[in-house]
N, C-alpha and C positions, 0 to 999 in steps of 0.2 A: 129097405130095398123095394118094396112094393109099390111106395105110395108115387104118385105123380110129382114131379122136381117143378117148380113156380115156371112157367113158361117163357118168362121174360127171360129168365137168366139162361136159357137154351134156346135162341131162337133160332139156328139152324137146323138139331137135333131133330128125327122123323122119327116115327113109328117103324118101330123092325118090321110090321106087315107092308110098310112100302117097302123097304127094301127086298124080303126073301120072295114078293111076288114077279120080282124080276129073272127071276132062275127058272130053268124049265122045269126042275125034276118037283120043286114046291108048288110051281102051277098047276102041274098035272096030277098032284098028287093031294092037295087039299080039300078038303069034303065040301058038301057046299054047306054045310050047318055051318061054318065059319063065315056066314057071307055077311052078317047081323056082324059080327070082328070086325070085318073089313071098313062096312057102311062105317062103323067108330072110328077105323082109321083115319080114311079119307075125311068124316070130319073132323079130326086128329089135326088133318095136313093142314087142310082147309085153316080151323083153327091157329095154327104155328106161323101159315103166312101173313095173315095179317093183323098177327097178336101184337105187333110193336105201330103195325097203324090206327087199331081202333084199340087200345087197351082199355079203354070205359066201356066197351062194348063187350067185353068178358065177361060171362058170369056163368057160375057151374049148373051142370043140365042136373036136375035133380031126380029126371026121370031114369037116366042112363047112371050105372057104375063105374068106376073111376078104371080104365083097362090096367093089368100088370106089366108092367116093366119090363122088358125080357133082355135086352140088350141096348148100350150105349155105342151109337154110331158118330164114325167122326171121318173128316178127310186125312190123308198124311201121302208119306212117300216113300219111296223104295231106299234105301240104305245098304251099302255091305255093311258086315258086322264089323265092328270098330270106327265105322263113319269114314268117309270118301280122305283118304291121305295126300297131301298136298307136298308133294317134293319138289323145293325148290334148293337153290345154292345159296351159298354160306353168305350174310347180307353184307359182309367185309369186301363180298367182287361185286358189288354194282357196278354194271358200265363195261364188265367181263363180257365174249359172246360165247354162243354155245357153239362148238368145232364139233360133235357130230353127238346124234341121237343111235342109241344102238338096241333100241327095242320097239315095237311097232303096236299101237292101237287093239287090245286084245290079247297080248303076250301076257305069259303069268310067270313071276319072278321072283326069285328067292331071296330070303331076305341076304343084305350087304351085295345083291349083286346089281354092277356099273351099270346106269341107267342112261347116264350121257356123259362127253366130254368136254373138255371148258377150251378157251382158245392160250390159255398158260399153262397145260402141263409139257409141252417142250422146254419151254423154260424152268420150269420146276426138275422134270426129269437133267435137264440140263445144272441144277443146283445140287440133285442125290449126285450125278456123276462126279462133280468135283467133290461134294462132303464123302463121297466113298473113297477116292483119291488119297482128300487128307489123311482118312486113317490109315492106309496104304506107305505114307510118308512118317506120319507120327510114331507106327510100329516099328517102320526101321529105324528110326531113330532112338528109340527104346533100346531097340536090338544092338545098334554099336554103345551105347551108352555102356547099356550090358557088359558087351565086349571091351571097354574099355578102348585106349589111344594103344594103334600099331607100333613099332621103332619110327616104321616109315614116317607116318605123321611126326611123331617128336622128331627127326633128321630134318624132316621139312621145314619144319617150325624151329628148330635153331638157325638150321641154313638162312630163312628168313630176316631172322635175329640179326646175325649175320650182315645180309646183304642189306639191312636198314641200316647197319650203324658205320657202314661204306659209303653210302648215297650220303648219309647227314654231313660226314667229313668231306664229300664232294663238293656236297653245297655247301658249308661252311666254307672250302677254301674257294671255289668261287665266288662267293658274297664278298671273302676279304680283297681278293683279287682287285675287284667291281670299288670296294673301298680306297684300296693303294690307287689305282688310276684317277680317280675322283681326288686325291688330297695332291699328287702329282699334278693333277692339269688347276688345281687351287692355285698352287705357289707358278706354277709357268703363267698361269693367266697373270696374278697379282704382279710378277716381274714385267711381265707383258705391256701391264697399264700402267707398271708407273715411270716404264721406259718412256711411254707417250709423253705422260705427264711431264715429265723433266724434259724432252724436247721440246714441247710445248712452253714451258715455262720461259728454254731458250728462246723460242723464238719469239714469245710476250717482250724480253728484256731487250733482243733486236730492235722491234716497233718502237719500244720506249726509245731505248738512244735514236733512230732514225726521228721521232719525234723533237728532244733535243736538241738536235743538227738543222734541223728546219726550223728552232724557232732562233736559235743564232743567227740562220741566213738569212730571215724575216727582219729581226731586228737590226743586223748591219744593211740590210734594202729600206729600213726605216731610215733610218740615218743619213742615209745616200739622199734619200728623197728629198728629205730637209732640208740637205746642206744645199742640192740642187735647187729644190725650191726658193731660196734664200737667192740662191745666187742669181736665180731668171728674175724673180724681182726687183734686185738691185739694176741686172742689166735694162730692162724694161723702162724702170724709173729714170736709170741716166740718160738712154736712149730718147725720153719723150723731147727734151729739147734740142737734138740734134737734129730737125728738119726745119727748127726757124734758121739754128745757125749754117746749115747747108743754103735755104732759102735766101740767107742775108751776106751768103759767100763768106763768110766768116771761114768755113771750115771747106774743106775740097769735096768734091763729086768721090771721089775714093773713100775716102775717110768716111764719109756719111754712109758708103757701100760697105766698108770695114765693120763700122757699128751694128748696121744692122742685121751683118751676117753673124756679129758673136752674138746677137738678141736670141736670133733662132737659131743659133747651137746651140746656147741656153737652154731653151723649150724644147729642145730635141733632146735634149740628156736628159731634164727633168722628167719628160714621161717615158722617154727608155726605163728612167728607175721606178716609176708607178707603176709600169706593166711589170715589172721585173720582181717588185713587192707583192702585187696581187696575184703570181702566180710563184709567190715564196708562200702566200696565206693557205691557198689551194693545195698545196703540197702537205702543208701541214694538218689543212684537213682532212688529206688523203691516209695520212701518217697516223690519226688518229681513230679514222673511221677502220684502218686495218689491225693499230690495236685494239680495239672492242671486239671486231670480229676474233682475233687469237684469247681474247680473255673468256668471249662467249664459247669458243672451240675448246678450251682447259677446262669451263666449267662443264661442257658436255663430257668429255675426254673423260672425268673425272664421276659423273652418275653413273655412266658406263662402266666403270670400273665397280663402284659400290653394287651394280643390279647384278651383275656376272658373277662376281665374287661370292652374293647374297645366294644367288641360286646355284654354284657349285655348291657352297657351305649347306643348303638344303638337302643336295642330291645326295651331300655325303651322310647327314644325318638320315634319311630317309634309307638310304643304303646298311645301314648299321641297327636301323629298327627292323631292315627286311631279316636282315642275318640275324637279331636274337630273335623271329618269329619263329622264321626254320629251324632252328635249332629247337626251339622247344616245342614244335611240330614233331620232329625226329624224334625225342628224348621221349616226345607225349605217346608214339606211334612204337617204340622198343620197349616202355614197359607196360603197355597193354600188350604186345607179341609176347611178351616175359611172362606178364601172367596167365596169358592164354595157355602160353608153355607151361605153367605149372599146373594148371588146371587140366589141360588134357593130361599129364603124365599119371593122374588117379580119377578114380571111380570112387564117388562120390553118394552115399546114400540119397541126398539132397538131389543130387542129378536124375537119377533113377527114380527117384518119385515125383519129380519134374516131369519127368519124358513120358511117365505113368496116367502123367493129368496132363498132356497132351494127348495121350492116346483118349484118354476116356475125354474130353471134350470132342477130339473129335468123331470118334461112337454117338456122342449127344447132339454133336452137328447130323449125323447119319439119320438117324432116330426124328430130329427134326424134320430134316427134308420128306423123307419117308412121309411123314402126317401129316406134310401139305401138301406133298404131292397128291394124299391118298384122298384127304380130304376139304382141299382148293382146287386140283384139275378134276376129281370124277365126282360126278352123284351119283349116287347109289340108295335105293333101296331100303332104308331100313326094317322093315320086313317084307315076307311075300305078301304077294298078290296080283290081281291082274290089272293089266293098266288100263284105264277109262278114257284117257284123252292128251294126249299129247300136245304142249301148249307153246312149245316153241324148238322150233326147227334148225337146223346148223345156219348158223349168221345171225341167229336173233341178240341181241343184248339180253345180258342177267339185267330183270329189274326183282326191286324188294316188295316183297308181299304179293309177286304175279308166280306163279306154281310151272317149272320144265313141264313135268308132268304130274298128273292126277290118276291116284291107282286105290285099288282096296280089296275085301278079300271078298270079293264074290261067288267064294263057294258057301260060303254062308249069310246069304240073304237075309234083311232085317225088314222088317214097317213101322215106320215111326208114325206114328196116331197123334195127331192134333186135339185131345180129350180136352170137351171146356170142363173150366171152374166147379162148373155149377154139377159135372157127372163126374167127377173126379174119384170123388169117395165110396161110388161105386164099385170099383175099379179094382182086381185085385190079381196078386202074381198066379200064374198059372191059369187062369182062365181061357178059356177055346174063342177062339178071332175065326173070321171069313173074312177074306180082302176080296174086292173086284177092280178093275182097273177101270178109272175113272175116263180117260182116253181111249179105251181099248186096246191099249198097249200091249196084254195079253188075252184068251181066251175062259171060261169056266171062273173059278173060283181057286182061291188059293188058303191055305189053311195053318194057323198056326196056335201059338198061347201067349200070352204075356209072360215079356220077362223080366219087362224093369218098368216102373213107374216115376218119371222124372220129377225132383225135388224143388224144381223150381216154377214158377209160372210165370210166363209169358205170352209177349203176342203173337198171333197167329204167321207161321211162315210166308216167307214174299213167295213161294211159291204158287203162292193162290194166285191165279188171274180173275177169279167172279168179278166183275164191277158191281155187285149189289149187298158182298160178302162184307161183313163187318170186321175191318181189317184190326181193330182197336178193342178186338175180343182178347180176352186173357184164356189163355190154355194152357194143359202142362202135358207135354210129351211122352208119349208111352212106347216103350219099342217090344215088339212082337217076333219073337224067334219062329221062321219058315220049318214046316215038315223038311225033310232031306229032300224029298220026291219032288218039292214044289222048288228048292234050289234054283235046279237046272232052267227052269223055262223063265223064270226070270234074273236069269246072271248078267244079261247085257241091257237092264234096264234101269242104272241107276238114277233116281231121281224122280223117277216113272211119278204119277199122281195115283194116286189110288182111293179109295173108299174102304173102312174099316168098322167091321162092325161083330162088339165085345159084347160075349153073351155069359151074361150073368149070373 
């Protein structure tokens, strides 16, 4: 513990005489035989600052002795005890806002109590209300279980029985009703069409014979025509030389007038019976083109009859598959009313411990709601202490890993010591500390002991702002329990910088 620690490995480390000369009561109170101390300080200091720029320029004064040791100084900072507590909401509501803040900057709070509100406990509280409800409902229903089916229920419940197997006979004899009319309008339609049908067929057999009749008069207008045609050409031919014998007075002016008027009476009867044939032809085409039309009429008459027929015979089946559905809707609907009736007329162990684990699920719905309510809409506290800083306000968004608020227990102030590597082993529980504040955050001195020396080593906190501080030092953490006295003056300074210095 005496001897001087390699320089290198402490290079911010000062001589406790620079430090305790900063305080009045050691100023004034120092003899000057200690001035020869000092002078070794200062080149103590001298030496430390620029022992990492000229290290070959080191070497020990052989004249001077090596000073003791008295204390190990280090930066650090203010702490409550247990370290700054970070309350934030549950990471499952990201994207939740905060509906109100209900403590303010400096408040001191006990533990589990509401710290803020989220913007879902209306809705949560609106989830206890109904799971409170249910059990509300599930106990009565226990409770008539209990009690067992009234007479009135069982009277209701046959009466029902009852008035089901009235309605199935209802509709049963409607359906069949709805069936009789359908197989009635079957056989009236089918008489219906094929009454058509057989006039039609009369009137096909009219066309025919009309057809017949025209081809008789066609062929006796044939015949006519022939005999006529026959005839004008004989008259014709005789007639050619009755103008030489008129011309040669052979035969009289009359005579030759005679002949020639029977030539063209000839040719006048001949196409009297031409016109008389071509409109016996026409006739018969007329006769023909009007049976087709009566045979296309029978053939239609007759699809008619298969499509109607086809689709009564449907409607009757379709009718008949309606009625056995009813019915065994009806049959399906009286013996589940039967066994409902059998079922309410006893109390049933089965029942009762049914209605049992309805209640108790929903007690466990209760119980649920309850814990999100308690633990989704509020944050709270989990121990006291006083709050440090309030980090978001009614409207803000929960985000994960940002803190509502930051709180701790500032009646019992800590100092955390940035002790290097290299004074570590110095260092031991219960030793006497002086803190001064580095900022002047507070006045005097503050006083404490070591209460814990940290297990681990690491680099110096970002709290540091030096720019010339060697951030890539390795230290290990010392935490320093405050006098009671010293509490109070620094409670609202968490984080404060300070200067710590362990006397050994």
């Amino acid at each position: 513990m005496g001897q001087i620690p390699d320089l290198k490995d402490q290079p911010n480390s000062k001589s406790v005489t620079h430090w305790v000369t900063k305080t009045k009561a050691f100023r004034f109170t120092i003899p000057i035989v200690v001035g020869g101390i000092l002078a070794t300080g200062v080149a103590a200091i001298y030496t430390l600052k620029y022992a990492q720029q000229r290290p070959t320029e080191l070497s020990p004064s052989p004249s001077l002795p090596p000073p003791a040791i008295k204390s190990v100084t280090a930066l650090g900072r203010l702490e409550p005890a247990g370290e700054v507590i970070q309350v934030s909401a549950p990471s499952s509501l990201e994207g939740a806002r905060v509906q109100e803040i209900l403590v303010n900057e400096g408040d001191w709070v006990r533990a589990n109590q509401v710290i803020a509100v989220l913007d879902n406990r209306d809705r949560l509280q609106s989830d206890l209300d109904i799971a409170q409800k249910q059990v509300k409902i599930a106990q009565a229903n226990l409770n008539k279980v209990k009690a067992g089916a009234k007479p009135g229920t069982i009277n209701a419940q046959t009466a029902k029985i009852g008035r089901l197997g009235v309605e199935s006979q209802g509709e049963k004899d409607a359906r069949q009703t709805n069936i009789n009319s359908l197989e009635t309008q079957l056989i009236e339609t089918q008489k219906a069409e094929d009454a058509k049908i057989q006039a039609q067929e009369k009137s096909i057999e009219s066309k025919q014979a009309a057809i017949e009749s025209q081809k008789a008069i066609m062929t006796a207008q044939v015949t006519s025509v022939n005999r006529l045609k026959e005839e004008l050409d004989n008259a014709e031919e005789d007639f050619e030389r009755y103008p030489k014998l008129a011309a040669d007075g052979t035969i009289s002016e009359s005579e030759f007038k005679r002949r020639s008027l029977g030539v063209k009476t000839a040719r006048g009867l001949y196409e009297e019976a031409q016109a008389n044939l071509s409109q016996a032809q026409a006739n018969l085409s007329q006769a023909r083109a009007n049976l087709s039309q009566e045979e296309a009429k029978l053939i239609e008459i007759q699809a008619n009859k298969t499509q109607t027929l086809a689709t009564l015979r449907e409607k009757r089946t379709e009718a008949k598959v309606n009625r056995k559905k009813t019915e065994d809707v009806f049959q399906g609907q009286i013996k589940e009313e039967e066994a409902t009736l059998e079922e309410i007329k006893e109390v049933r162990p089965v029942d009762v411990q049914q209605a049992e684990a309805e209640v108790e699920r929903a007690l466990a719905g209760v119980q649920k709601a309850q814990t999100d309510l308690k633990s989704l809409a509020y944050v709270d506290a989990k121990e006291a202490g006083q709050i440090l800083k309030i980090n978001k306000r009614p409207g803000a968004i929960v985000e994960q890993g940002k803190p509502i608020v930051e709180m701790g227990k500032t009646d019992q102030m800590i100092a955390i010591a940035e002790v290097y590597e290299s004074d570590i082993s110095k260092v031991r529980i219960g030793q006497r500390v002086t803190i001064n504040s580095e900022g002047k955050a507070f006045s005097g001195e503050l006083h404490g002991n070591v209460r814990e020396i940290g297990l681990k080593i690491g680099k110096k906190d970002s709290l540091s702002t030096d720019p010339a501080a060697d951030v890539d030092s390795r230290v290990v953490e010392v935490k320093i329990r405050l006098r009671p006295e010293d509490n109070k003056r620094v409670a609202g300074l968490t984080f404060s910088k300070v200067i710590v210095e362990i006397f050994l």
